[in-house]
Biopython code that builds the backbone (N, CA, C, O; Angstrom):
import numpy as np
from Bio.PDB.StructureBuilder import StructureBuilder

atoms = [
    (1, "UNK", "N", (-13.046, 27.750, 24.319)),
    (1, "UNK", "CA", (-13.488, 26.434, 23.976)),
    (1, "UNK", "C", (-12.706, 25.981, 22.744)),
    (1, "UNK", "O", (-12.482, 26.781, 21.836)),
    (2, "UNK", "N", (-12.318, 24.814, 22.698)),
    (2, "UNK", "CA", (-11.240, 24.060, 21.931)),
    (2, "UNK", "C", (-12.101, 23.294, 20.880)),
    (2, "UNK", "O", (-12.986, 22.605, 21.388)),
    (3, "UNK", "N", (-12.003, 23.265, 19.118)),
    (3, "UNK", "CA", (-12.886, 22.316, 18.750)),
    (3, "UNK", "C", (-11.765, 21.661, 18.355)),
    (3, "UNK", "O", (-10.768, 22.167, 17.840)),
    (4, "UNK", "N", (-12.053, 19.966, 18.735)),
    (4, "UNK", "CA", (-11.362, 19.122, 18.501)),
    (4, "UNK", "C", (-11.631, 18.531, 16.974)),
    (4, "UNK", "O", (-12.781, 18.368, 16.565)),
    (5, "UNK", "N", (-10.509, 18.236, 16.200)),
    (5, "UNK", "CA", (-11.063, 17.350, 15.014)),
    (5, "UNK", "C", (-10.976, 16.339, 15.183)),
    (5, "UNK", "O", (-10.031, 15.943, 15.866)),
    (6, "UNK", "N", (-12.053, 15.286, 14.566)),
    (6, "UNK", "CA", (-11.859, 13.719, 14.607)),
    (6, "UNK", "C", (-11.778, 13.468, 12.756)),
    (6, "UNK", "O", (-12.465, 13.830, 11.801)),
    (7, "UNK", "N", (-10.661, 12.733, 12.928)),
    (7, "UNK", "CA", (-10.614, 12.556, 11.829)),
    (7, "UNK", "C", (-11.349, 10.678, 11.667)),
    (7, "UNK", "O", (-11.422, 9.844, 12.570)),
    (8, "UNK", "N", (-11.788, 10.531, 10.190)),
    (8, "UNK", "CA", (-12.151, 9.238, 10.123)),
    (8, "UNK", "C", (-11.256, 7.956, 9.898)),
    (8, "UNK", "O", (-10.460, 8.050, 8.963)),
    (9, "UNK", "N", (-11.265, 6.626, 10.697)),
    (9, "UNK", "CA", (-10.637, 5.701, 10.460)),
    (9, "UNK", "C", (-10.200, 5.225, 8.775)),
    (9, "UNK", "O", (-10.973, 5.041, 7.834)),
    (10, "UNK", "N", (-9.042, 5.137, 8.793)),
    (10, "UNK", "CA", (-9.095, 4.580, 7.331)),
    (10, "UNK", "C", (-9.134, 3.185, 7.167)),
    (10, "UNK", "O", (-8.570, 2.349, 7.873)),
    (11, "UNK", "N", (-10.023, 2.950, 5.930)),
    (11, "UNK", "CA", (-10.873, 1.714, 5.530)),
    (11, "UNK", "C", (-10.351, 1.684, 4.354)),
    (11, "UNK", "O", (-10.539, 2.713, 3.705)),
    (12, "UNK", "N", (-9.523, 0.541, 3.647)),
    (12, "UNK", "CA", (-8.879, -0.112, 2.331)),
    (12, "UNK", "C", (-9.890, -0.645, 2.085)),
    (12, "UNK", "O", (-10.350, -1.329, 2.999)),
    (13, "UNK", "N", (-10.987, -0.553, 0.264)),
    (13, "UNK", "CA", (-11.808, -1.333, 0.227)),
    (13, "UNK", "C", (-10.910, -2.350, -1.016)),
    (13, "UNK", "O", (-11.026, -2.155, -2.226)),
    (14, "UNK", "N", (-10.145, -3.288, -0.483)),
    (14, "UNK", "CA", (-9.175, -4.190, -1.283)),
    (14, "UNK", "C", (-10.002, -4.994, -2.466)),
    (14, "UNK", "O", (-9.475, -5.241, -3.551)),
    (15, "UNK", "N", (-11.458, -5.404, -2.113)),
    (15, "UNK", "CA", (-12.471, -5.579, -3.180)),
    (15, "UNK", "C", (-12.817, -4.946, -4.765)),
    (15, "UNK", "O", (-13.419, -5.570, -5.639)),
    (16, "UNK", "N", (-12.335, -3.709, -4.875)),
    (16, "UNK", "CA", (-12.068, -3.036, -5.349)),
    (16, "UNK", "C", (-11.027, -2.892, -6.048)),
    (16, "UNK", "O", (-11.207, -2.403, -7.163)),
    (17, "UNK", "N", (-9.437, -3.300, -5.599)),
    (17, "UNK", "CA", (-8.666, -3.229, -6.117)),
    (17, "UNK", "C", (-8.103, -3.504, -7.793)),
    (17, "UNK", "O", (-8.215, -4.545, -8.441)),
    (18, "UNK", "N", (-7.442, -2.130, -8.242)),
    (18, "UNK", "CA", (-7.084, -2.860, -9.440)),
    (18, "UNK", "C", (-5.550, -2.246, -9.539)),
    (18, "UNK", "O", (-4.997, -1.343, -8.911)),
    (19, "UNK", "N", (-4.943, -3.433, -10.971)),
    (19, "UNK", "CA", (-3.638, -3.623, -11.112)),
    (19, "UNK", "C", (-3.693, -3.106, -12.521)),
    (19, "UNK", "O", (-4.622, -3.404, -13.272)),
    (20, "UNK", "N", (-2.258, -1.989, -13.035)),
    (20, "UNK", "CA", (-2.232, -2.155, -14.132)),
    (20, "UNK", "C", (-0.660, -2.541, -14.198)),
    (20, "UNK", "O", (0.118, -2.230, -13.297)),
    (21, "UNK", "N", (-0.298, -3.211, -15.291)),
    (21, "UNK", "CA", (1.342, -3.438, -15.503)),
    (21, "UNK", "C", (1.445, -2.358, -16.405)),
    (21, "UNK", "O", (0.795, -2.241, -17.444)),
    (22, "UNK", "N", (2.414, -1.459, -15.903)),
    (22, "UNK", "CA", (2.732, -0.156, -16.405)),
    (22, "UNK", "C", (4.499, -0.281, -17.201)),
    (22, "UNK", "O", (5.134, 0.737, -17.476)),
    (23, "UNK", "N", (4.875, -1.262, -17.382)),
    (23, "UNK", "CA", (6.032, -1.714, -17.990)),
    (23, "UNK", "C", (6.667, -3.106, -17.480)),
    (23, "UNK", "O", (5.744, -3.792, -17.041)),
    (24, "UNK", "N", (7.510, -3.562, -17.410)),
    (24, "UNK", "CA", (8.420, -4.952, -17.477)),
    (24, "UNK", "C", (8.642, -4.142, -15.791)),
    (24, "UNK", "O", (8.994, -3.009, -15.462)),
    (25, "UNK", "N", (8.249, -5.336, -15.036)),
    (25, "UNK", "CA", (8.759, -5.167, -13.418)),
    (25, "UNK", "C", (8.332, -3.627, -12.627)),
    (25, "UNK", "O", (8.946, -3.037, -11.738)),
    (26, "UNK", "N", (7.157, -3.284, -13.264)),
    (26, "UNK", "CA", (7.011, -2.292, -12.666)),
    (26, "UNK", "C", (4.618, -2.203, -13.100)),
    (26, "UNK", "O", (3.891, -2.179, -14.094)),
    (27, "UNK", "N", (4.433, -2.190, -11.317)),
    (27, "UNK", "CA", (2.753, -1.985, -11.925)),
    (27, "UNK", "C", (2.337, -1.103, -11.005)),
    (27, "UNK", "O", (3.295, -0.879, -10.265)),
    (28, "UNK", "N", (1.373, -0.474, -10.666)),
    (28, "UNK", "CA", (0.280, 0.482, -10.619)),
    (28, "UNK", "C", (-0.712, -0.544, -9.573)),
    (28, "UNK", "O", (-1.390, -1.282, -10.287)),
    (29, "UNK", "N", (-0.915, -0.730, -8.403)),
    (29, "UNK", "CA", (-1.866, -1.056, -7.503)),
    (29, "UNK", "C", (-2.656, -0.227, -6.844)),
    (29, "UNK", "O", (-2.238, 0.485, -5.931)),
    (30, "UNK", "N", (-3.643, -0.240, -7.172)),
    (30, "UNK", "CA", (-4.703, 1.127, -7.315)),
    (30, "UNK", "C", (-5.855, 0.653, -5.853)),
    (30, "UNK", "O", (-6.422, -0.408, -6.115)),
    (31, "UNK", "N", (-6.161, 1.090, -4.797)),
    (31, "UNK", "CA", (-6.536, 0.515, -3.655)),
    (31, "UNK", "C", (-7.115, 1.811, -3.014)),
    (31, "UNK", "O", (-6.505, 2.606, -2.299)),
    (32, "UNK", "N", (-8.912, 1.886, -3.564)),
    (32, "UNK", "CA", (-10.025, 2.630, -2.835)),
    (32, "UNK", "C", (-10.072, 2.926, -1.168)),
    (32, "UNK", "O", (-10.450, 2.007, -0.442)),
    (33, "UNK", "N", (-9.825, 3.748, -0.792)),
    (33, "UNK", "CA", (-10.058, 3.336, 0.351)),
    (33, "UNK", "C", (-11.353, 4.550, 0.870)),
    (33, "UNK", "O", (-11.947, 5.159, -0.020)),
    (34, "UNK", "N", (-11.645, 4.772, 2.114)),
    (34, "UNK", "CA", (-12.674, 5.641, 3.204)),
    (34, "UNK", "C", (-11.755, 5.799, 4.171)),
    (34, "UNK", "O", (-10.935, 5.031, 4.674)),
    (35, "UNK", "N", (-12.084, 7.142, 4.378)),
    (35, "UNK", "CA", (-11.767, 7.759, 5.765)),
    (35, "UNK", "C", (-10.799, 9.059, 5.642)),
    (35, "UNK", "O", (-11.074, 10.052, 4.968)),
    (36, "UNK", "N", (-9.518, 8.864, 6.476)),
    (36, "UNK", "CA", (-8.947, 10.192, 6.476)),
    (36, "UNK", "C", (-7.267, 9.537, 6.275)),
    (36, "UNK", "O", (-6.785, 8.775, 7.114)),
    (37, "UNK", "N", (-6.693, 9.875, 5.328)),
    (37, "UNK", "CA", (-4.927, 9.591, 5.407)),
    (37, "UNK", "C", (-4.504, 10.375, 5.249)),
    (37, "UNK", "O", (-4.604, 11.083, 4.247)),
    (38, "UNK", "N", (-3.767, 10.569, 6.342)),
    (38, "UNK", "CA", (-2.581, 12.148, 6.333)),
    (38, "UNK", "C", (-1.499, 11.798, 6.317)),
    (38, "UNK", "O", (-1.381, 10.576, 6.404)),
    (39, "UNK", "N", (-0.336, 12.518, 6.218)),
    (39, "UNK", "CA", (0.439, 12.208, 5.449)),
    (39, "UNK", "C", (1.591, 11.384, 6.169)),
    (39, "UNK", "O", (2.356, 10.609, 5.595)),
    (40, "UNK", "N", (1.583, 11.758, 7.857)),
    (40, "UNK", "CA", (1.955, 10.811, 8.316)),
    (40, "UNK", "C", (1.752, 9.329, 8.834)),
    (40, "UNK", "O", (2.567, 8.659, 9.469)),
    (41, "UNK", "N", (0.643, 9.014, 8.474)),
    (41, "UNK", "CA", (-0.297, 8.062, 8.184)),
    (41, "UNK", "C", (0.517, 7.183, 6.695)),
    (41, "UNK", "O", (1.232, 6.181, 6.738)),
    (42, "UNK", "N", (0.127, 7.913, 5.586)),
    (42, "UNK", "CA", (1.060, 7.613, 4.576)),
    (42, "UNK", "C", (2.359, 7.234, 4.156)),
    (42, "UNK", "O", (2.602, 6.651, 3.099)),
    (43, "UNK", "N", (3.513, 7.715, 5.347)),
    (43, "UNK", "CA", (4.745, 7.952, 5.251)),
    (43, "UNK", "C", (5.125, 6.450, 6.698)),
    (43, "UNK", "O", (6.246, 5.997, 6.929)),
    (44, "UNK", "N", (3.969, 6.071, 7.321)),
    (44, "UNK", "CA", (3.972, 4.950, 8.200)),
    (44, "UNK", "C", (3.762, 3.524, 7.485)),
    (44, "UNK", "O", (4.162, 2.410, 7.826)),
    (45, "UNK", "N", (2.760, 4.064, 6.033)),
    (45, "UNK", "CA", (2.342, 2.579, 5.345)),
    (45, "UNK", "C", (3.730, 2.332, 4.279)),
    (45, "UNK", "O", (4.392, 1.427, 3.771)),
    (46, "UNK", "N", (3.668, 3.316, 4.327)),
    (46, "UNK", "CA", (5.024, 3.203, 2.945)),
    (46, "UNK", "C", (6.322, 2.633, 3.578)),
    (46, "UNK", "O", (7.002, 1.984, 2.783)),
    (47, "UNK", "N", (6.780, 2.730, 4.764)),
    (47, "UNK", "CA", (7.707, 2.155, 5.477)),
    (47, "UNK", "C", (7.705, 0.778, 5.863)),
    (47, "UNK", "O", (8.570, -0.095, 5.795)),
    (48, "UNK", "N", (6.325, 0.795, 6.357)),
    (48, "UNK", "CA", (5.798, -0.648, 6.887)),
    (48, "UNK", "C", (5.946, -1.726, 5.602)),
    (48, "UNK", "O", (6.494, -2.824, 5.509)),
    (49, "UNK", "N", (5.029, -0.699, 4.445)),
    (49, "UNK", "CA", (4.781, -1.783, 3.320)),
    (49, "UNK", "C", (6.405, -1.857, 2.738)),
    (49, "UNK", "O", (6.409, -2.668, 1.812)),
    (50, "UNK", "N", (7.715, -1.320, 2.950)),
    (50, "UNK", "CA", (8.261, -1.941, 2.369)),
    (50, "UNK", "C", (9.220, -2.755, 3.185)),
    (50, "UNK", "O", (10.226, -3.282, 2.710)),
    (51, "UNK", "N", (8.834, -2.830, 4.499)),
    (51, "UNK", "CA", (9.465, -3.605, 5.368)),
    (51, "UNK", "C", (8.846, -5.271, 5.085)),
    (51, "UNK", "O", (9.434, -6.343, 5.225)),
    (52, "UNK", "N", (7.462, -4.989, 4.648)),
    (52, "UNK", "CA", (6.652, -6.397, 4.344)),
    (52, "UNK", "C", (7.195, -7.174, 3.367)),
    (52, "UNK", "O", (7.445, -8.379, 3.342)),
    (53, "UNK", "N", (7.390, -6.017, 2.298)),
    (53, "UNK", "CA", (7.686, -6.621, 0.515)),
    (53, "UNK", "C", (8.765, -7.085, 0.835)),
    (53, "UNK", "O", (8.552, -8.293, 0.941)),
    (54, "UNK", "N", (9.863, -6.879, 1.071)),
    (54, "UNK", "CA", (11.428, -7.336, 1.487)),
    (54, "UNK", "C", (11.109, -8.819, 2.072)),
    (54, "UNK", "O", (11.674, -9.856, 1.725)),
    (55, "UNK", "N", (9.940, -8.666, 3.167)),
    (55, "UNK", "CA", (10.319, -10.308, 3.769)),
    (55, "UNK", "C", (9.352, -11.183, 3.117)),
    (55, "UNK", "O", (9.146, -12.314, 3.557)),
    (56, "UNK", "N", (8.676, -10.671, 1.972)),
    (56, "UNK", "CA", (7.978, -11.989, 1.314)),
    (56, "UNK", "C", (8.789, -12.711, 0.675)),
    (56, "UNK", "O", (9.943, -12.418, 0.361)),
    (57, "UNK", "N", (8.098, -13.880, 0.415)),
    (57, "UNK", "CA", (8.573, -14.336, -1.152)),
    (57, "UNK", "C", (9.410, -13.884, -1.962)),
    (57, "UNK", "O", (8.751, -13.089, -2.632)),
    (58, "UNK", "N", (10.975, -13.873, -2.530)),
    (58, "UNK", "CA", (11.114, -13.043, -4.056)),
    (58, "UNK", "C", (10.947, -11.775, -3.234)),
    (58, "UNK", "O", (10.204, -10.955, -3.772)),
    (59, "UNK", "N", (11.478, -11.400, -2.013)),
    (59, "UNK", "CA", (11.102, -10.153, -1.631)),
    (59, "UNK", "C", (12.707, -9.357, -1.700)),
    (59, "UNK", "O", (12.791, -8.140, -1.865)),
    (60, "UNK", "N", (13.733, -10.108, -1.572)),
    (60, "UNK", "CA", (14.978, -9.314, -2.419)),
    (60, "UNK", "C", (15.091, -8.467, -3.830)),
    (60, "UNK", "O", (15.805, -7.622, -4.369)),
    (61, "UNK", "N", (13.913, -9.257, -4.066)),
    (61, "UNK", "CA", (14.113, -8.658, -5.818)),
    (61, "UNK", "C", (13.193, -7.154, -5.907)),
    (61, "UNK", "O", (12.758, -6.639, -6.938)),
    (62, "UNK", "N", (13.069, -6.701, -4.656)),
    (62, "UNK", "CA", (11.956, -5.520, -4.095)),
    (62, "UNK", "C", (13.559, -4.199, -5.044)),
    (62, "UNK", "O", (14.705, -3.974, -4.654)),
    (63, "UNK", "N", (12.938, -3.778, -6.062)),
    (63, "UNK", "CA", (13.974, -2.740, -6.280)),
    (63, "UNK", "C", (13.471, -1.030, -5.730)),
    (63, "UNK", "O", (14.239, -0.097, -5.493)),
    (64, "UNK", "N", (12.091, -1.028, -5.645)),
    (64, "UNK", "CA", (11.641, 0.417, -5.193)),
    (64, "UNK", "C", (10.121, 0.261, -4.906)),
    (64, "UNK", "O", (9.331, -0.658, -5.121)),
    (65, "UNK", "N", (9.990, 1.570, -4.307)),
    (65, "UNK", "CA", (8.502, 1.582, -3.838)),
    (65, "UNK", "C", (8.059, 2.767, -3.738)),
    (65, "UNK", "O", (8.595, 3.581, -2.987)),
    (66, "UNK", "N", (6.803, 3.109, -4.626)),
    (66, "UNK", "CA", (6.093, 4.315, -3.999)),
    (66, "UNK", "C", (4.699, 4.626, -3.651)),
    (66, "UNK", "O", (3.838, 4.536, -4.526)),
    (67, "UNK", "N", (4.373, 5.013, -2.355)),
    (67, "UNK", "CA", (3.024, 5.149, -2.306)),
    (67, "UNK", "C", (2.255, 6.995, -2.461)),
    (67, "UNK", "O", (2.579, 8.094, -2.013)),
    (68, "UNK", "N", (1.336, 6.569, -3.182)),
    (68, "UNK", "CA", (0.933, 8.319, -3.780)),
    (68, "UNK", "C", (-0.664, 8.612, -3.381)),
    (68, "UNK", "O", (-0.932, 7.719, -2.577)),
    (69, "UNK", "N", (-1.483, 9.189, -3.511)),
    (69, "UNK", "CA", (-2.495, 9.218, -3.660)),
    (69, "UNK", "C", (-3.072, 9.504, -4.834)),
    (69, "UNK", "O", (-2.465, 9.927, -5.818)),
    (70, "UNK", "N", (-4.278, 9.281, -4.766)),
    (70, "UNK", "CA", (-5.175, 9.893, -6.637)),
    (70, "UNK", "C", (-6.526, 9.897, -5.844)),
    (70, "UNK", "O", (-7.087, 8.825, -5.617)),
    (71, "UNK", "N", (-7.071, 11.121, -5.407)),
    (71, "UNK", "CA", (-8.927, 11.473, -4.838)),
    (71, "UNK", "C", (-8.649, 10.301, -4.193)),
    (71, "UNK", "O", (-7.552, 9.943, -3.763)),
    (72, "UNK", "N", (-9.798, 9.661, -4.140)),
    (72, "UNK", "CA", (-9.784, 8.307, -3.035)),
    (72, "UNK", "C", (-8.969, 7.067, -2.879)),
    (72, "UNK", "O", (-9.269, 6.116, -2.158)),
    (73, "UNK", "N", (-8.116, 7.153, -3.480)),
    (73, "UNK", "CA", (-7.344, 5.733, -4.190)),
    (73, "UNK", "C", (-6.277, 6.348, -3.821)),
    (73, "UNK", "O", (-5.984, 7.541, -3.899)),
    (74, "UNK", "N", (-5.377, 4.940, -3.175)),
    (74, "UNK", "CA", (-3.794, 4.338, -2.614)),
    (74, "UNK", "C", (-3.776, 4.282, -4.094)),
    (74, "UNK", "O", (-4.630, 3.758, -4.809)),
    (75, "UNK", "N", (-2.132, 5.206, -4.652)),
    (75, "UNK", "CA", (-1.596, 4.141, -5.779)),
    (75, "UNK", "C", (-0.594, 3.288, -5.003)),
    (75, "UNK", "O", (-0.368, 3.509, -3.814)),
    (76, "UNK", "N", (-0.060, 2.415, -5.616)),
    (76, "UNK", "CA", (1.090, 1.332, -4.701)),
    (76, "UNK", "C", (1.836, 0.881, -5.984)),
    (76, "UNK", "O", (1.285, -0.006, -6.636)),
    (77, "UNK", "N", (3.207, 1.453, -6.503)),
    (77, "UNK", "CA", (4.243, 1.177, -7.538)),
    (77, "UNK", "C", (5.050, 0.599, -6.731)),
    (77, "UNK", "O", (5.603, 1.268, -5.859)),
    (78, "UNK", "N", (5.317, -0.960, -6.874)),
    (78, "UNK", "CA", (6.320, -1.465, -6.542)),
    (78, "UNK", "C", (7.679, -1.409, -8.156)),
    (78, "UNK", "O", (7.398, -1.002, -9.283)),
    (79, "UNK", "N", (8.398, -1.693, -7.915)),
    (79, "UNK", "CA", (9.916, -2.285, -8.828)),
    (79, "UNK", "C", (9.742, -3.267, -8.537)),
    (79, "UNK", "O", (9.077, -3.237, -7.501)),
    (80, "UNK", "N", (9.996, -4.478, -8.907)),
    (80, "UNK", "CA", (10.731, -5.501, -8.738)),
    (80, "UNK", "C", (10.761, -6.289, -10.047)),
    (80, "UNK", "O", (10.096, -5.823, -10.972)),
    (81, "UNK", "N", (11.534, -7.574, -10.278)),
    (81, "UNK", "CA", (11.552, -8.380, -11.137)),
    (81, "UNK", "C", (10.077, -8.731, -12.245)),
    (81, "UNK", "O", (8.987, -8.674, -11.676)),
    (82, "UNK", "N", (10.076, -8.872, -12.865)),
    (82, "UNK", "CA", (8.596, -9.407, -13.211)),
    (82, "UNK", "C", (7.680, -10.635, -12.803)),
    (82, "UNK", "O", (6.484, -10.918, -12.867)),
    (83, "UNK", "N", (8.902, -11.244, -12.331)),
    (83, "UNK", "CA", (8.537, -12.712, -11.893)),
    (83, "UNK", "C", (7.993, -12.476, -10.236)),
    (83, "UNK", "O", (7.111, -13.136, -9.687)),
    (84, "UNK", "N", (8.723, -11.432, -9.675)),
    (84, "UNK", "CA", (8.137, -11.088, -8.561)),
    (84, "UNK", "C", (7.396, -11.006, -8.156)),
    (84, "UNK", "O", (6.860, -11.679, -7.276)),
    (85, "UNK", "N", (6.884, -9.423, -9.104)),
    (85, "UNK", "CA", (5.982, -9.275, -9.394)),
    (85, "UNK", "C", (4.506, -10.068, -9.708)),
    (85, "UNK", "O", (3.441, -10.289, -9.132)),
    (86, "UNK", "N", (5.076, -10.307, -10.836)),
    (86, "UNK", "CA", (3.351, -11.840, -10.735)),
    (86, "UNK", "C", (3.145, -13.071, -9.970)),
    (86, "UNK", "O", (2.271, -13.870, -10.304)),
    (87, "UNK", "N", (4.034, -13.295, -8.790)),
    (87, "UNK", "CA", (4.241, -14.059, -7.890)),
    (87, "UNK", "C", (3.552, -13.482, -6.653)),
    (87, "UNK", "O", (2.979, -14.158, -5.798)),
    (88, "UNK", "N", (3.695, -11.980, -6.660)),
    (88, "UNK", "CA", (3.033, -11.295, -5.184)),
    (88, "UNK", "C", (1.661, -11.111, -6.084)),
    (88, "UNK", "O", (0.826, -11.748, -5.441)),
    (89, "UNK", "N", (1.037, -10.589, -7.191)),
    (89, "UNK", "CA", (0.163, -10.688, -7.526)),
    (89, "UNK", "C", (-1.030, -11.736, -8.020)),
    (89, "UNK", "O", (-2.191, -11.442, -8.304)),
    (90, "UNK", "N", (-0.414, -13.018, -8.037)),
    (90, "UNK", "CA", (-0.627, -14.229, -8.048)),
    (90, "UNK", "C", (-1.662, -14.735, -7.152)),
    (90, "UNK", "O", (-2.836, -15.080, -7.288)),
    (91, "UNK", "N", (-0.379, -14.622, -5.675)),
    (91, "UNK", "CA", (-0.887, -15.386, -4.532)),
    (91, "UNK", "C", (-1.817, -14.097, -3.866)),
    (91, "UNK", "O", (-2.702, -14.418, -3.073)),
    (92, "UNK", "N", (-1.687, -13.145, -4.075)),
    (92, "UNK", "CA", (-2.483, -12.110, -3.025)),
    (92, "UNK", "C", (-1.560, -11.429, -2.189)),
    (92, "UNK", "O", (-1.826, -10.529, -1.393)),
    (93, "UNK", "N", (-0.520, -11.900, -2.419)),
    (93, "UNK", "CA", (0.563, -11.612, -1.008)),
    (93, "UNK", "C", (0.838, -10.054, -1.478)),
    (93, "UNK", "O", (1.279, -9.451, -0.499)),
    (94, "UNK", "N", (0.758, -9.375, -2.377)),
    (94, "UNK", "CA", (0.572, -7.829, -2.154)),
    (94, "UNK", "C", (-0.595, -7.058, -1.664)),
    (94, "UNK", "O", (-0.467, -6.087, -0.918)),
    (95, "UNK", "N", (-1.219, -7.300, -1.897)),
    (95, "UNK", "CA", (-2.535, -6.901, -1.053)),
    (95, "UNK", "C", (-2.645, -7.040, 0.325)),
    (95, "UNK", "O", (-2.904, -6.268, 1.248)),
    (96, "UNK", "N", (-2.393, -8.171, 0.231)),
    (96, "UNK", "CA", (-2.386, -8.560, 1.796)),
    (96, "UNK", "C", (-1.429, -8.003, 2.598)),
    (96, "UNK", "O", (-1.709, -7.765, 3.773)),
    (97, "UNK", "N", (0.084, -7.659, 1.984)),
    (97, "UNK", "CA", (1.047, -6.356, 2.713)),
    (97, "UNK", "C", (0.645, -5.352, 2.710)),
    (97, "UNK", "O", (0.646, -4.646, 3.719)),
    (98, "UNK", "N", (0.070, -4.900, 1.312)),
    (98, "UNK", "CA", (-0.743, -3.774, 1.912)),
    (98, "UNK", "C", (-2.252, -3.421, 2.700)),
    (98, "UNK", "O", (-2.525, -2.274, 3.056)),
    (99, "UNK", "N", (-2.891, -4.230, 2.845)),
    (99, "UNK", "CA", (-3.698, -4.327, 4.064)),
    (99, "UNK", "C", (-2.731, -4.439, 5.479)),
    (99, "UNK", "O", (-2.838, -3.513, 6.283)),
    (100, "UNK", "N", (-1.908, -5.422, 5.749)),
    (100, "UNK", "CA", (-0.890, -5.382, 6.840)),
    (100, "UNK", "C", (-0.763, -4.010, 7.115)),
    (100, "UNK", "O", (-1.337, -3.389, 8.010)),
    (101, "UNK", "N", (0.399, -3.385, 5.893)),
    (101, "UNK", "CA", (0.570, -1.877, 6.594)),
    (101, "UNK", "C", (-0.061, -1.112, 6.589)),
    (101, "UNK", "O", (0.604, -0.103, 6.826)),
    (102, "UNK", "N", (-1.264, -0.826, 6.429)),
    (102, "UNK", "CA", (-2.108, 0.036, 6.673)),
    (102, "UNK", "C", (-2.561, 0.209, 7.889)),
    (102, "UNK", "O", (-2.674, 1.249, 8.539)),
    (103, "UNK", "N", (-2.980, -1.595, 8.336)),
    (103, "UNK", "CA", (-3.479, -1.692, 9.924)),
    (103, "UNK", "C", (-2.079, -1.691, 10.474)),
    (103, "UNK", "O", (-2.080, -2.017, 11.662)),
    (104, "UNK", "N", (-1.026, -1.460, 10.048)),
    (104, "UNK", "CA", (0.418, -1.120, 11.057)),
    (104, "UNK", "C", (0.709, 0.688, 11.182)),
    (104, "UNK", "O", (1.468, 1.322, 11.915)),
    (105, "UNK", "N", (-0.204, 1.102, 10.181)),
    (105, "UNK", "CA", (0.070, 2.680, 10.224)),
    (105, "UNK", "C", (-1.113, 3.268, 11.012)),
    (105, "UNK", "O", (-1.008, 4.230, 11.773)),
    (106, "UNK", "N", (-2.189, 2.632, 10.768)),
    (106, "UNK", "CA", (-3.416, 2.647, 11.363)),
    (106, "UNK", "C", (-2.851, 3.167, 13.152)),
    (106, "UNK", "O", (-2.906, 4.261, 13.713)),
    (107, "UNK", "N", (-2.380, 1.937, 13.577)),
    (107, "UNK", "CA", (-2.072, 1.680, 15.005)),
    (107, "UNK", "C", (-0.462, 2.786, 15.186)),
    (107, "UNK", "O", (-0.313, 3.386, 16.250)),
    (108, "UNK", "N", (0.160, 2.869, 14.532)),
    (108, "UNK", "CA", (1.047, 3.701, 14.762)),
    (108, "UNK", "C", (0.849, 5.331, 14.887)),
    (108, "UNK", "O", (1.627, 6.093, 15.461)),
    (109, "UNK", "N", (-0.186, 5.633, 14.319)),
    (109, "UNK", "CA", (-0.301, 7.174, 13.821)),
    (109, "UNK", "C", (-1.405, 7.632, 14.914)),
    (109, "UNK", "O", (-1.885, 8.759, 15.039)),
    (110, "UNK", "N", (-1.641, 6.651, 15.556)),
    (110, "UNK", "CA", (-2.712, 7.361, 16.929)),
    (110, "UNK", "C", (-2.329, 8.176, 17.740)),
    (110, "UNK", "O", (-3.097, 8.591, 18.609)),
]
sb = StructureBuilder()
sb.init_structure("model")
sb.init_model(0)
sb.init_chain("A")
sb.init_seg("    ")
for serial, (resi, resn, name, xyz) in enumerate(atoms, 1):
    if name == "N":
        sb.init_residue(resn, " ", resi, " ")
    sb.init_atom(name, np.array(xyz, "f"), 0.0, 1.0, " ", f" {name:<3s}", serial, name[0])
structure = sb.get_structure()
């Protein structure tokens, strides 16, 4: 007899979210989430999310990206300009890529 694991859906609670500016063009997006992220799960959002950042807004000025974990919390270090920067943090439009790739890693990693 085979025990199968189910792992749990992952849930971004973006409500939650916080930002720190950790120097000139460079911040810390800190994003709670539930459930289960493995690492290829992780290595799907991080691709996705920087396929997103590139086609926003000011999305040339994308100089790097890393996604890490900390216990329950997405960190999300983008590079970019500063102006970029408070332009994707502004409008929401980082969050909202990273909600995008999550539900793009979500659906990929099945």
């Amino acid at each position: 007899m085979y025990a199968s694991a189910t792992l749990a859906p992952l849930a971004l609670r973006t409500s939650a979210a916080t930002v720190d500016v950790t120097a000139p063009g460079r911040c810390a997006l800190r994003v709670p989430f539930t459930g289960t992220l493995t690492s290829q799960t992780q290595t799907a959002m991080t691709s996705s999310l920087r396929k997103l950042l590139v086609e926003l807004r000011y999305g040339t000025r994308l100089r790097g990206l890393s996604v890490s974990l900390d216990d329950d919390t997405i960190v999300i270090e983008p590079v970019a300009t500063t102006f970029a920067l408070r332009q994707w943090l502004d409008s929401g439009e980082l969050i909202g890529a990273v909600e995008a790739a999550a539900r793009h890693a979500r659906a990929t990693s099945r």
